[in-house]
C-alpha positions in Angstrom: 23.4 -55.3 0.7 21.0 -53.2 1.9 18.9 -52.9 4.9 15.1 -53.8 5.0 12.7 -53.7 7.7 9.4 -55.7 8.5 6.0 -55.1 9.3 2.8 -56.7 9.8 0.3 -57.2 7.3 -3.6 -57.7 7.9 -3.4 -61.5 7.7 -0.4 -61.1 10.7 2.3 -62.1 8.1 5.4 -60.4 8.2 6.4 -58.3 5.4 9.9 -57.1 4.4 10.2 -53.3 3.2 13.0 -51.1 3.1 14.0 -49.9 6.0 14.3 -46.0 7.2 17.6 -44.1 7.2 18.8 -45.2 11.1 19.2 -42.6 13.6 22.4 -40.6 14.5 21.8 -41.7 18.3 23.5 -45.1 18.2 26.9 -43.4 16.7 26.7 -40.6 19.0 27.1 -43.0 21.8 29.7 -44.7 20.1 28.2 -48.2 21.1 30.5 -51.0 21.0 29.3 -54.6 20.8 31.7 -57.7 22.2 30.2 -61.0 22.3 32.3 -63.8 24.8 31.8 -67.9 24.7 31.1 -69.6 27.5 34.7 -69.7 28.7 34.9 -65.9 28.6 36.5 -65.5 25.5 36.4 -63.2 23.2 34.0 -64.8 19.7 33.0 -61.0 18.4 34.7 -58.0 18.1 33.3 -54.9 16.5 35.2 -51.8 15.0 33.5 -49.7 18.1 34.8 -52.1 20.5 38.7 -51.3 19.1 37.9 -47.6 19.5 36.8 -47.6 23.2 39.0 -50.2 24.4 41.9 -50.0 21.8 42.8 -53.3 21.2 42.0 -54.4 17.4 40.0 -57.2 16.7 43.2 -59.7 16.1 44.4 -58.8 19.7 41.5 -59.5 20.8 39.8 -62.7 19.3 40.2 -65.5 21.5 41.7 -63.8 24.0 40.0 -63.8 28.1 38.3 -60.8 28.1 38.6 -60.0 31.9 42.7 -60.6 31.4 42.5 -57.9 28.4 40.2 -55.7 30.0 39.8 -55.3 33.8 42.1 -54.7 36.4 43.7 -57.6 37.9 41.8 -56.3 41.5 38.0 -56.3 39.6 38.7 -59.5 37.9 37.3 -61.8 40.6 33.8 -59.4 40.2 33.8 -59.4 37.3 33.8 -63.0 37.0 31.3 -63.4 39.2 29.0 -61.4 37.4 29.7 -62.8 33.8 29.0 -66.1 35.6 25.7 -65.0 37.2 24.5 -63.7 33.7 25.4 -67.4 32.2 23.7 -69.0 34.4 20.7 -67.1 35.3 19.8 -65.6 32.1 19.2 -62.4 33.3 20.2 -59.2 32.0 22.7 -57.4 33.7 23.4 -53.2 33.5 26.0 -50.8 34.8 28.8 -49.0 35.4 32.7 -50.4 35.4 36.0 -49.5 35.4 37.9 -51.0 32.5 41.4 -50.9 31.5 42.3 -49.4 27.9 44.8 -50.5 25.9 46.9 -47.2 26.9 46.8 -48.4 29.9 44.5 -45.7 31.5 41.4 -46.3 33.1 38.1 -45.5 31.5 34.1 -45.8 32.8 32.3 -47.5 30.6 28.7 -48.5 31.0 27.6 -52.0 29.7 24.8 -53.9 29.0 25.2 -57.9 29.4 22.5 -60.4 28.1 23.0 -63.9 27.6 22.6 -65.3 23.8 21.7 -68.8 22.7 22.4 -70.7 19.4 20.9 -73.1 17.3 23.0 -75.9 19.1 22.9 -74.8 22.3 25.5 -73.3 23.2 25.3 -70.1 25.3 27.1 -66.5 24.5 27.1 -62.9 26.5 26.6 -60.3 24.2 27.8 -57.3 25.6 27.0 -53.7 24.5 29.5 -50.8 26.1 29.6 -47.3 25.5 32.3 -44.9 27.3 30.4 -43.5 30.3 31.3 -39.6 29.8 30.0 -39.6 26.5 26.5 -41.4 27.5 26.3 -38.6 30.5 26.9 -35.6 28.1 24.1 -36.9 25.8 21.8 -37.5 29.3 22.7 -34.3 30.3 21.7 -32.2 26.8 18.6 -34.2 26.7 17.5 -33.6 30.1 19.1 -29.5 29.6 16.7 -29.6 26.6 14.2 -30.2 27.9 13.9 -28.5 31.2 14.4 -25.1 28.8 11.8 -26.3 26.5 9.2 -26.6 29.3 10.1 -23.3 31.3 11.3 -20.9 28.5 9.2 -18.0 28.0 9.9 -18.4 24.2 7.0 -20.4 22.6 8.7 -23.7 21.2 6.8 -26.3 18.7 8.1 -29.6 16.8 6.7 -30.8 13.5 7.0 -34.0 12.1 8.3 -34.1 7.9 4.6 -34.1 7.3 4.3 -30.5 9.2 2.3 -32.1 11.8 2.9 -30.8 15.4 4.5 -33.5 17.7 5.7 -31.4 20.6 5.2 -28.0 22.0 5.9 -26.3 25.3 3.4 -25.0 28.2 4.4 -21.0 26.5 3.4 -21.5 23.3 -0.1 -22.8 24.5 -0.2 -19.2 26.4 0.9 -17.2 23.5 -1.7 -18.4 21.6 -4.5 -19.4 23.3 -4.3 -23.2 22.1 -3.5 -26.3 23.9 -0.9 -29.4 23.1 -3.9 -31.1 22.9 -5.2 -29.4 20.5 -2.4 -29.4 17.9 -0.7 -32.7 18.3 -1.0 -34.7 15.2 -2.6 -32.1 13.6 -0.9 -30.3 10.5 0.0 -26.8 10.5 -2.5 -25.6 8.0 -5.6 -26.8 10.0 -3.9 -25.0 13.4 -2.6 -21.9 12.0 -5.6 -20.4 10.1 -5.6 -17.3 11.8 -2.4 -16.3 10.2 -3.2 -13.8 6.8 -0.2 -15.6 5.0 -0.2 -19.3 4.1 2.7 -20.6 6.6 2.5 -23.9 5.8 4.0 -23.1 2.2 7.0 -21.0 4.4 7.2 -24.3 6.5 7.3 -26.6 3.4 10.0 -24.2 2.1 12.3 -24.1 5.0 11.8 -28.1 5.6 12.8 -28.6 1.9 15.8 -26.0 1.4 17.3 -26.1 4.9 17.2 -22.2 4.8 16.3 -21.0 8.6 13.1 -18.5 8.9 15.0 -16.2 11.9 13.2 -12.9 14.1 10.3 -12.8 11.2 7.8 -10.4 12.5 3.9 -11.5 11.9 0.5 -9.9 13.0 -2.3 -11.4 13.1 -5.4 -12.0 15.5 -4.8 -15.5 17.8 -7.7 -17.4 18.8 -7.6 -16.8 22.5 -8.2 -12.8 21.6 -9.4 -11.9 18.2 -10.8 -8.8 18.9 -7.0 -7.4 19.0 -3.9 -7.3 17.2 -0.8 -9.4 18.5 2.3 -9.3 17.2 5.1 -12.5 17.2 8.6 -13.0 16.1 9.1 -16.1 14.9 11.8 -18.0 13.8 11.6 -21.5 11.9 14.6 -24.3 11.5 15.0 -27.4 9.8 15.6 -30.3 12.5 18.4 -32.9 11.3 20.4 -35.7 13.0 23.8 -36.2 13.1 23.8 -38.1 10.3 22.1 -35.5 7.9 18.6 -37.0 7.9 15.6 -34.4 8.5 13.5 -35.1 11.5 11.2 -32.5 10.8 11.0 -28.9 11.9 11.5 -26.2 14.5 10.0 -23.1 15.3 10.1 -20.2 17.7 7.7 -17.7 19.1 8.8 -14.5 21.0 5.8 -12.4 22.2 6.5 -8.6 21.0 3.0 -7.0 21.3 3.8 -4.8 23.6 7.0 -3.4 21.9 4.6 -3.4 18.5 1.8 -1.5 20.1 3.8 1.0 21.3 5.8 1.2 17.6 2.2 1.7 16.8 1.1 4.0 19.0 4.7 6.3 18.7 3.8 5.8 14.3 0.4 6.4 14.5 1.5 9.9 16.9 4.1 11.4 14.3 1.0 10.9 11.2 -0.9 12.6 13.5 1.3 15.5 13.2 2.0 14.8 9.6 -1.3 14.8 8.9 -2.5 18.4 10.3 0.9 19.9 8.9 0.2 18.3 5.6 -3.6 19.8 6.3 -2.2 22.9 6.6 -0.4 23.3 3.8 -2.2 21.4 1.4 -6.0 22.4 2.3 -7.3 25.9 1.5 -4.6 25.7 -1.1 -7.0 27.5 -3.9 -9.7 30.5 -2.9 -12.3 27.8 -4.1 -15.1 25.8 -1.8 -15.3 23.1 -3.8 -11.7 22.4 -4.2 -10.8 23.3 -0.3 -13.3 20.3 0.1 -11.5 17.9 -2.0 -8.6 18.6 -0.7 -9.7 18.1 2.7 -11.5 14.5 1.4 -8.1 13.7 -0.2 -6.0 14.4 3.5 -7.7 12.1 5.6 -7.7 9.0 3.1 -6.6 6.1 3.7 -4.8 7.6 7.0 -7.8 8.0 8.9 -11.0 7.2 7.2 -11.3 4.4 4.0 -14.1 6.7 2.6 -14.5 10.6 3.4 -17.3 12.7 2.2 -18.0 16.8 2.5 -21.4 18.1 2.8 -21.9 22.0 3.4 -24.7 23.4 4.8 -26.7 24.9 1.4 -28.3 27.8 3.3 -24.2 28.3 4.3 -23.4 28.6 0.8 -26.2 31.0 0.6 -25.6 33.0 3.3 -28.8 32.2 4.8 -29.5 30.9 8.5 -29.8 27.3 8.9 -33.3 26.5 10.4 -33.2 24.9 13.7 -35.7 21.9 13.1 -37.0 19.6 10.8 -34.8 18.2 7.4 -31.0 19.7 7.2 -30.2 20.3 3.3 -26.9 19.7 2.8 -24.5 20.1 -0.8 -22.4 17.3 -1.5 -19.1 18.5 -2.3 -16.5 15.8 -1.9 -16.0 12.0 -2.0 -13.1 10.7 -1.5 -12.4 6.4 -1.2 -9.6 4.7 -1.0 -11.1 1.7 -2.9 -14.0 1.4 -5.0 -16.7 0.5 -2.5 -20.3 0.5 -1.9 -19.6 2.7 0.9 -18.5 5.7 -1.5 -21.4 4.8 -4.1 -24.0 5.1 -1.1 -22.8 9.2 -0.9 -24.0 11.8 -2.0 -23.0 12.8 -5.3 -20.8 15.8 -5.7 -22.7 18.8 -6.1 -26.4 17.8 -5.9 -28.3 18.3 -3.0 -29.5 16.0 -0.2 -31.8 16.2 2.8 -31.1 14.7 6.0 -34.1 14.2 8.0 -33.8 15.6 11.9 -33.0 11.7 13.1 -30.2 11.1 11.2 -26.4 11.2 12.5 -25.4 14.3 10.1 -27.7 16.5 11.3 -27.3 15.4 14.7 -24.2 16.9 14.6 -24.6 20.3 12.4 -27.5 20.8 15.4 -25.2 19.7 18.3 -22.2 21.1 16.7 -20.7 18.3 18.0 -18.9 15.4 16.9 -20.9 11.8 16.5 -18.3 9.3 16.8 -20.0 5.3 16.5 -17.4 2.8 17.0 -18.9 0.0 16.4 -22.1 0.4 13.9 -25.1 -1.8 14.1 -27.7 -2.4 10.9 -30.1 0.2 13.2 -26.8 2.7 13.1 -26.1 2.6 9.3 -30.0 3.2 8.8 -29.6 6.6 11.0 -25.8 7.5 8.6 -27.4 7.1 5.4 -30.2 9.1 3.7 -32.9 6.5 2.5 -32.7 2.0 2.5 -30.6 2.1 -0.8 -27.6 3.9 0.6 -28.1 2.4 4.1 -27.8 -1.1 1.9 -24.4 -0.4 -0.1 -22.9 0.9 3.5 -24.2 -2.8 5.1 -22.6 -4.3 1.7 -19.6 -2.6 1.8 -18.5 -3.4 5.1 -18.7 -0.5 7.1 -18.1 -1.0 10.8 -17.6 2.2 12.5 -18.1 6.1 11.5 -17.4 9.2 12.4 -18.7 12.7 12.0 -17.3 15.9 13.1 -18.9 19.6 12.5 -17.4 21.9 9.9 -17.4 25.2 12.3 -15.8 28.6 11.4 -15.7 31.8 13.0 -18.5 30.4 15.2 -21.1 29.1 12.6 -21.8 25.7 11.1 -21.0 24.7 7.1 -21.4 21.4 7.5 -20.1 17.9 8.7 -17.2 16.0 7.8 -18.5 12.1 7.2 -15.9 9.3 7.5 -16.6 5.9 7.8 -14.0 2.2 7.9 -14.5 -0.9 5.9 -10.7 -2.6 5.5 -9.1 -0.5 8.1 -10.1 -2.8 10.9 -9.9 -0.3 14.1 -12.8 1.0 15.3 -12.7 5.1 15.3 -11.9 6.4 18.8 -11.8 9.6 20.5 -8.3 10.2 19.7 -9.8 9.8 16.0 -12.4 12.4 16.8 -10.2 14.8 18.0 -8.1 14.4 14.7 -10.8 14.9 12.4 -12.3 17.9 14.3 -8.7 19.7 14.4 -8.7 18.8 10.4 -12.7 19.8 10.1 -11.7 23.2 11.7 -8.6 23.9 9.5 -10.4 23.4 6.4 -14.1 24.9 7.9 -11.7 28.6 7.9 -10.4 27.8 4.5 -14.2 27.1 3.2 -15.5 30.1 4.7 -12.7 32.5 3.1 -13.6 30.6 0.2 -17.4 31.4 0.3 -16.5 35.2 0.4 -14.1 35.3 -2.3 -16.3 33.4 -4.7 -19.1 35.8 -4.0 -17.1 38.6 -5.0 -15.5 36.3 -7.8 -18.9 35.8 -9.4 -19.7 39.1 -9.6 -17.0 40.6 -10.9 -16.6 37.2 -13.3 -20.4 38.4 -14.3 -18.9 41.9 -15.8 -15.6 40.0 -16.9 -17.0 37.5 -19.1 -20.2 40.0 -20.7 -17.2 41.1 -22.3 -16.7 38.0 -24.1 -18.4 36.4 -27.0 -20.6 33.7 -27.5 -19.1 31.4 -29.5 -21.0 29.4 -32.7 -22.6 26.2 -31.6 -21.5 24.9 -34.8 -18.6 25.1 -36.8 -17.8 23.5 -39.9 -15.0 20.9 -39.8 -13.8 22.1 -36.4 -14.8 21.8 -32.3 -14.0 24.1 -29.6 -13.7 24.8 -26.4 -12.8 28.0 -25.0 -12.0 28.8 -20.9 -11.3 32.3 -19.1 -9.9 32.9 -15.8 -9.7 36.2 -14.0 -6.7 37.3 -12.2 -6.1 36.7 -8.6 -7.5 40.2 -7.6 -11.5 39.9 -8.1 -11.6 43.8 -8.3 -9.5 43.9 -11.4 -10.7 43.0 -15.2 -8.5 41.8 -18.0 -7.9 42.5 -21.4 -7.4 38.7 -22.2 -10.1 37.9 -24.7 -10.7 35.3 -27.8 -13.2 34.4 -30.7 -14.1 31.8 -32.7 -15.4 33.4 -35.9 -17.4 31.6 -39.2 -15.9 32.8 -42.4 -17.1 32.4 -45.8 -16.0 28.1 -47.2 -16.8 26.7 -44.2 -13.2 28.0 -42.9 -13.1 29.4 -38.9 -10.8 32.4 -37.8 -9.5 31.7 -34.3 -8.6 34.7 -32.4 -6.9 35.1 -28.9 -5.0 38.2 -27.3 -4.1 40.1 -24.9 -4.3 43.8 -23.9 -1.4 44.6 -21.6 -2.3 46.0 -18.1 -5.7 45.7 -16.8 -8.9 47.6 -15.3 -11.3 49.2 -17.1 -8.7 51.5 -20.1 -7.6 47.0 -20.5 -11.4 45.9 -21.2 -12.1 49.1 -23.2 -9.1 48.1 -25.4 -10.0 44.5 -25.4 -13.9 45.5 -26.7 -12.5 47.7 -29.2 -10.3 44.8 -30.9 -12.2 42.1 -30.6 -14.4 43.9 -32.3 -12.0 45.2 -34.8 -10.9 41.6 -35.1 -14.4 40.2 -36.1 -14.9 43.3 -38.4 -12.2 42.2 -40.3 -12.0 38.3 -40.4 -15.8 39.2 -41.9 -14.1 41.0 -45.1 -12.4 37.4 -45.4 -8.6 38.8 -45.2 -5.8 36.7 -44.2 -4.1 36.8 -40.6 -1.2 38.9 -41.7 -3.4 41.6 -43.1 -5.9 41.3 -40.5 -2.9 42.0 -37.5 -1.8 45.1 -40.3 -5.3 46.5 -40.2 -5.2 45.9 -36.1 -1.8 47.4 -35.3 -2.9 50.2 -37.5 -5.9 50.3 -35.4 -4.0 50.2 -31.8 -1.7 52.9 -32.8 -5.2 55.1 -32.8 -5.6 54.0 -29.0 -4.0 55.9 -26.5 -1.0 54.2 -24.8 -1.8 50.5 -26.0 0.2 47.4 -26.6 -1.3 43.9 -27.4 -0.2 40.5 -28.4 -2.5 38.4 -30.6 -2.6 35.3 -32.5 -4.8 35.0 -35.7 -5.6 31.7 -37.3 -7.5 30.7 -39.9 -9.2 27.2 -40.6 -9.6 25.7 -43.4 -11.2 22.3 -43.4 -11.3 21.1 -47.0 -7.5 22.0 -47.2 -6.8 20.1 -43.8 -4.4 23.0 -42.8 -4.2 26.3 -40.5 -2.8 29.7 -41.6 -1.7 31.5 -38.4 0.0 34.7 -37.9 1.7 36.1 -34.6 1.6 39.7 -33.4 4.8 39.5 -30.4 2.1 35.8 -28.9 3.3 33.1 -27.6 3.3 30.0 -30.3 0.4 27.8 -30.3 0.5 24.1 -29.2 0.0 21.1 -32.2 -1.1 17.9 -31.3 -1.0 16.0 -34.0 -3.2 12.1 -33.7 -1.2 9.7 -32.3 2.2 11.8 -31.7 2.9 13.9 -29.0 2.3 18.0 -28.5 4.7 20.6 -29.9 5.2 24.0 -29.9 4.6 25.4 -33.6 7.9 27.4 -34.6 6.3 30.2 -36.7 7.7 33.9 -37.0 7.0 35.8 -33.8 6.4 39.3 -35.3 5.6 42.9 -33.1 3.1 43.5 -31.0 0.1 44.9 -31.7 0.7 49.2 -31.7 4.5 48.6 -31.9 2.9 50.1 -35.8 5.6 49.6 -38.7 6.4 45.9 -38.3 5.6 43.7 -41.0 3.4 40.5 -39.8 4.0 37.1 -41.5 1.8 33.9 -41.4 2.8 30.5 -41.7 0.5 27.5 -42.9 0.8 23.9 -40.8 -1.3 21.1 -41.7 -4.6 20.7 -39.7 -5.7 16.8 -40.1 -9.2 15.4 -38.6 -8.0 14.5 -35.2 -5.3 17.1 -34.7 -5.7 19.3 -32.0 -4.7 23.0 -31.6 -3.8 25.4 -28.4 -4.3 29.1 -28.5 -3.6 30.7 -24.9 -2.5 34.0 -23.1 0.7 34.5 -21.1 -0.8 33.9 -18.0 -1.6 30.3 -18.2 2.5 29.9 -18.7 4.4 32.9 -17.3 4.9 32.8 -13.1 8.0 35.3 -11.7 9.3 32.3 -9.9 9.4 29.8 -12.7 11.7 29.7 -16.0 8.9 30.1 -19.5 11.1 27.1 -20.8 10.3 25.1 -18.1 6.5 26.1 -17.7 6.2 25.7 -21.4 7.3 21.9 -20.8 5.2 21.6 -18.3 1.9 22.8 -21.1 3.0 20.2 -22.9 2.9 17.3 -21.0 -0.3 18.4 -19.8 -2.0 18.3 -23.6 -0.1 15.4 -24.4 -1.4 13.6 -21.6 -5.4 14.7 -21.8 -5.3 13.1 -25.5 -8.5 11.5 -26.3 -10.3 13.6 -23.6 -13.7 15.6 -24.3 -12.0 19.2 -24.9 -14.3 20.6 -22.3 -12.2 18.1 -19.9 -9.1 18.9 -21.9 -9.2 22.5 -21.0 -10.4 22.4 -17.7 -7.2 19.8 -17.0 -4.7 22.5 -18.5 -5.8 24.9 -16.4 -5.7 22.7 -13.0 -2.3 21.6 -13.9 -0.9 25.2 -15.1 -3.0 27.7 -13.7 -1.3 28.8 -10.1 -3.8 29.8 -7.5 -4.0 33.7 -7.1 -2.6 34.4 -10.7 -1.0 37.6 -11.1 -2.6 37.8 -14.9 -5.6 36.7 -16.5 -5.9 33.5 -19.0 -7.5 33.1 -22.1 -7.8 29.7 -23.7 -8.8 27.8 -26.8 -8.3 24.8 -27.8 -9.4 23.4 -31.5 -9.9 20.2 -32.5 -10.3 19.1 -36.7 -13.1 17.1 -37.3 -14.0 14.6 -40.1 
């Protein structure tokens, strides 16, 4: 049968429901219930009574309980007492020495009350439970709770429905909120502050029984939100002896102070991760443009969300910067780690801005120092940005504190280094500020070797590329894009050269090659065969004939060797004829597949003389795309040609789809080392519908 249990119901009628699982308390105790007639015997006997006194219940039924159970010298008091009880009525607690069937002598602790039935006649009912065993339980309870209310460890109780019923005096100081304010409340209205949902963790743990133990949280508590504290917590399920849950447990140890200074010891060695990675990383290429990127790319996300480079355009020009009135600066590099508002509201790369003499960036090109606002106000982000629009996106995207440190190098000004934090939620500092202006001084050496080398770059690019032809703006059936890059040493021209050349039925001869050595006897000999080469794709020949009539040619040119690659397009056929002279093969990319290297007949150079040349035809569908290129772009002394030709492929396979402008430009980033020992020519073809 089971057990029920009654309540009240509006109309005070008493109402019979089933009862909840009892509590484990009673049979810790080990309560034992004897109930005695008026004559003192024994009328009730329960199983608990035969395990603290030992006597079963047929030894004991009937029998005088002060003859079974006291000493013959506390009878007489014993007596008494059960008589005072009878009489009286009144209840009747304590301590007494009873004598167990063993014969030893055990304390047990009783509780006497006198019972009436329906006829009259008067019982004692009398509860007893051994006396050791309802002194340990005191004892735990009162242990508990002395180390709940003075442990340092913050200690909270939640009912099944995760509603706090108990918490100690530390948890209210960890964080910041009374008892009063949590009891009865749940867990999900108290704990907001936390960026996880913990009552789902709670839920979990009450359900599975699994403990939560020494999990580490962060977060920002009521009683200071303006910094970062970090807990260990622990959470456990709370049960009774008998297996039912009483709710849940859980634990919180204080470890700010061992955090922040994990922190502070982390945030150090990126420190000096960061200028090591600066310095090897930034002025990696004798290029302004890319030194800035780089320099954009270092300090994102470690010490800025979004980074921007501006130079100084009368730096670029060589000019002096005047001391009042607008600064004109040359956006260079944006870097975010997110797309934000704060990164649309720069300047683009490459166009120019003016700064007007109030605002922060040229505060600090002028000062030529850094301009460090911690915590920015609406007036502050009207004084960063260059008009209301950009000042706008910065207010929309978050932006709480910025930073902005001079690009200085061999004791003039390029420009500023702009940073600014919208997720990161730490305000820049002046350990911050000294970062960035280490970094801004790395890279501001870096930009200004840069500056000088691409002055001499351009001019000696100028002579370079007169060399080279203008290619058709139209071809039939075919695009393409054509790049050349110098060699590492500005002073020096190349002999790398190629063509694109319109023959008769709307067919394209695509020349590249390259005159071995270089200097001015290498751009003579590249003149004379590109010429040559145009002369006679015009008389309509085929690529093997051609590179016969060229080789013939070298021979008549003192003490020169070339590779070439002729190949001839033919877009009604949908195919390629192509002929090598000692050139690397060309690159297929076929629509939809991946690239390959063409396997065609390598042949002799060009002025080897003797050699026969022989061509090979490949298909040439709308959509396919073809690479023509010098050595340069592949061959490095450090580097297998294997292993560098892998490495062309992956890089056309994975610009497929791409502009081939972009295509070309890609190759080269990807291939192209800075400082090349050799110069690069190359095309690339794509078949068009």
């Amino acid at each position: 049968m089971g057990t029920t249990e009654s309540s009240l119901t509006g109309d005070g009628r008493s109402t019979a429901r089933p009862a909840a699982p009892p509590s484990g308390l009673l049979d810790l105790l080990s309560v034992a219930a004897v109930v005695l007639n008026a004559d003192g015997q024994v009328v009730f006997w329960s199983p608990k009574a035969e395990e603290l006194f030992g006597y079963t219940a047929a030894e004991a039924l009937g029998q005088h309980a002060a003859a079974l159970t006291v000493h013959e010298e506390d009878r007489d008091r014993v007596i008494g007492l059960f008589a005072e009880v009878m009489e009286s009525g009144t209840d009747w607690a304590g301590v007494f020495p009873v004598r167990h069937k063993d014969g030893t002598t055990r304390l047990v602790e009783f509780r006497n009350m006198r019972l009436l039935d329906d006829l009259g006649d008067v019982y004692t009912l009398g509860l007893a439970a051994d006396r050791a065993s309802v002194a340990r339980v005191e004892r735990d309870a009162a242990l508990a709770m002395r180390l709940v209310s003075q442990s340092p460890v913050g200690l909270a109780i939640l009912d099944p429905d995760l509603r706090y019923v108990a918490m100690n005096p530390a948890l209210e100081r960890i964080t910041g909120q009374s008892a009063a304010d949590r009891l009865g409340r749940s867990a999900g209205e108290i704990l907001t502050y936390l960026n996880t949902d913990p009552e789902a963790r709670l839920r979990r743990v009450l359900e599975t029984g699994e403990s939560v133990v020494n999990r580490e949280i962060v977060c920002r508590p009521p009683n200071d939100p303006d910094h970062e504290h970090a807990w260990s917590v622990s959470y456990y399920r709370l049960e009774d002896s008998a297996g039912k849950v009483l709710g849940l447990a859980y634990s919180v140890i204080d470890v700010t102070e061992r955090h922040r200074a994990t922190v502070e010891a982390a945030r150090a060695r990126q420190r000096l991760a960061l200028i090591a990675e600066a310095s090897a990383c930034v002025g990696s290429t004798l290029d302004v443009v890319a030194t800035a990127r780089e320099l954009a790319e270092i300090v994102v996300p470690v010490l800025a969300d979004v980074a921007a480079v501006d130079v100084l355009d009368s730096a670029l020009d060589g000019r002096a910067e005047p001391g009042e009135g607008p600064a004109v600066f040359r956006a260079l590099a944006v870097n975010s780690a997110h797309t934000s508002d704060a990164a649309r509201a720069a300047d683009p790369p490459g166009g120019l801005a003016g700064y007007d003499s109030d605002r922060l960036i040229t505060q600090c090109v002028r000062t030529r120092k850094p301009v460090l606002v911690p915590h920015t106000t609406r007036e502050d982000l009207g004084r960063i940005a260059r008009h209301g629009e950009a000042a706008a996106l910065l207010e929309s995207a978050g932006v709480h504190s910025y930073l902005a440190v001079p690009l200085m190098a061999r004791g003039e000004v390029l420009g500023a280094l702009d940073l600014v934090r919208t997720r990161n939620p730490a305000p820049f500092d002046d350990d911050d500020a000294f970062l960035a202006w280490e970094l801004a001084a790395r890279a501001a050496v870096c930009i200004d070797n840069a500056r000088g080398y691409q002055a001499q770059r351009h001019a000696a690019l100028t002579l370079q590329r007169s060399l080279l032809p203008e290619l058709p703006s139209h071809l039939p059936g075919l695009e393409v894009a054509c790049r050349y890059q110098p060699a590492g040493a500005t002073s020096e021209i190349g002999g790398d050269w190629y063509d694109a050349i319109p023959l008769r039925g709307d067919k394209t001869a695509l020349v590249v090659g390259d005159v071995m050595g270089s200097g001015i006897n290498a751009a003579a000999a590249m003149g004379q065969l590109r010429s040559a080469a145009r002369a006679f794709a015009e008389l309509d020949l085929a690529p093997a004939e051609a590179l016969h009539h060229l080789d013939h040619l070298t021979e008549g040119i003192e003490q020169t060797i070339a590779t070439c690659i002729y190949c001839v397009c033919d877009p009604h056929r949908a195919q390629c004829e192509i002929c090598l002279a000692g050139h690397l093969p060309p690159v297929l990319r076929c629509a939809g597949s991946t690239a390959r290297l063409l396997d065609l007949p390598t042949g002799a150079p060009l002025g080897v003389g003797g050699v026969p040349f022989e061509a090979a035809t490949v298909a040439f569908h709308p959509g396919d795309e073809l690479a023509l290129y010098t050595d340069g772009l592949v061959e490095t002394r450090s580097e297998p040609i294997d292993a560098r030709l892998d490495v062309l492929l992956d890089a056309f396979t994975t610009t497929r789809g791409h502009e081939l402008e972009d295509t070309c430009d890609r190759v080269l980033e990807i291939l192209r080392r800075p400082g090349g020992e050799d110069d690069v020519a190359l095309l690339i073809a794509r078949a068009r519908p």
